[in-house]
C-alpha positions in Angstrom: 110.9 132.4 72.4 109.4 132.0 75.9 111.3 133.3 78.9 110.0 131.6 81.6 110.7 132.8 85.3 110.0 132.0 88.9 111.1 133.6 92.0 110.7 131.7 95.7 111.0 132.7 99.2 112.3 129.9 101.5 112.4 128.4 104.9 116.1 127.3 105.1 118.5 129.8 103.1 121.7 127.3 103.6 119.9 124.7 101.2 119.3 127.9 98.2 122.9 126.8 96.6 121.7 123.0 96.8 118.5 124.2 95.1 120.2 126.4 92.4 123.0 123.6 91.1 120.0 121.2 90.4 118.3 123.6 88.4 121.4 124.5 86.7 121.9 120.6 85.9 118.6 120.7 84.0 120.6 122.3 81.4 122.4 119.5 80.5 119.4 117.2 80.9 116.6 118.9 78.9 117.8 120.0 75.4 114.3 122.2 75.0 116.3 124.6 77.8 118.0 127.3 75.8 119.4 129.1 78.8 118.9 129.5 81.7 120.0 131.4 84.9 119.4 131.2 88.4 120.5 133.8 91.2 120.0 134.9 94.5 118.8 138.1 96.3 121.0 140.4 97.5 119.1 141.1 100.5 118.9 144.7 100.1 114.8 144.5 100.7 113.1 142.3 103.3 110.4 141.5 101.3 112.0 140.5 98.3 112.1 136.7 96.8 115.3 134.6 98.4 116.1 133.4 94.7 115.0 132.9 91.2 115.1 131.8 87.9 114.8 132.6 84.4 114.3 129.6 82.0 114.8 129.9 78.0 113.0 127.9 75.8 111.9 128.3 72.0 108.3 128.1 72.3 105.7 127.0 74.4 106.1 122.9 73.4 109.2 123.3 75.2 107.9 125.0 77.8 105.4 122.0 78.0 108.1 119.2 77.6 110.0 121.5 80.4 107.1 121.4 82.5 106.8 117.9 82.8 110.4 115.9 82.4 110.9 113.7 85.4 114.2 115.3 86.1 112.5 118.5 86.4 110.0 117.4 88.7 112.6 116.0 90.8 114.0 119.3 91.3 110.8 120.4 92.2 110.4 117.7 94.8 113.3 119.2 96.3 112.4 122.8 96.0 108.9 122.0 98.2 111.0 120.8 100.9 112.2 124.8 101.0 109.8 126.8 99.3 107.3 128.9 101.4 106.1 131.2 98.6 106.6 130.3 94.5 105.8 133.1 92.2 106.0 132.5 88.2 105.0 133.9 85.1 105.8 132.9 81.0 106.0 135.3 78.4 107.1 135.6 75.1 110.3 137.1 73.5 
């Protein structure tokens, strides 16, 4: 298994719930997504991440296949259009 997660700090907080409903769509779009979960900060520390993600997939073809379906990359479109920092990192389960 590969856990896959990114965090982002953004320009515009009132577009984070936009942001996480299209990733939570990918769900139903990408069958090589196991789970996945997306949350925001609680805003506890200043310098923390304004919201995250933590992908699911069984190994790293899916991550691939992940990586690069369209719908995906249209959620990432979206997510430039807010995203001042993008942090990520893939490891395996």
């Amino acid at each position: 298994m590969i856990k896959h997660i990114v965090l982002f700090k953004v320009n515009d907080k009132s577009k984070i719930d936009t942001a996480k409903n299209l990733i939570l769509e990918l769900k139903n779009k990408i069958p090589e997504i196991k789970d996945i979960e997306v949350f925001s900060d609680i805003g506890y520390d200043d310098t923390a991440s304004d919201f995250g993600l933590i992908t699911t997939l069984n190994d790293e073809k899916a991550l691939d296949i992940y990586a690069k379906h369209p719908d995906h990359l249209e959620v990432i479109k979206f997510i430039k259009t807010i995203a001042t920092e993008r942090r990520a990192i893939d490891y395996k389960v």
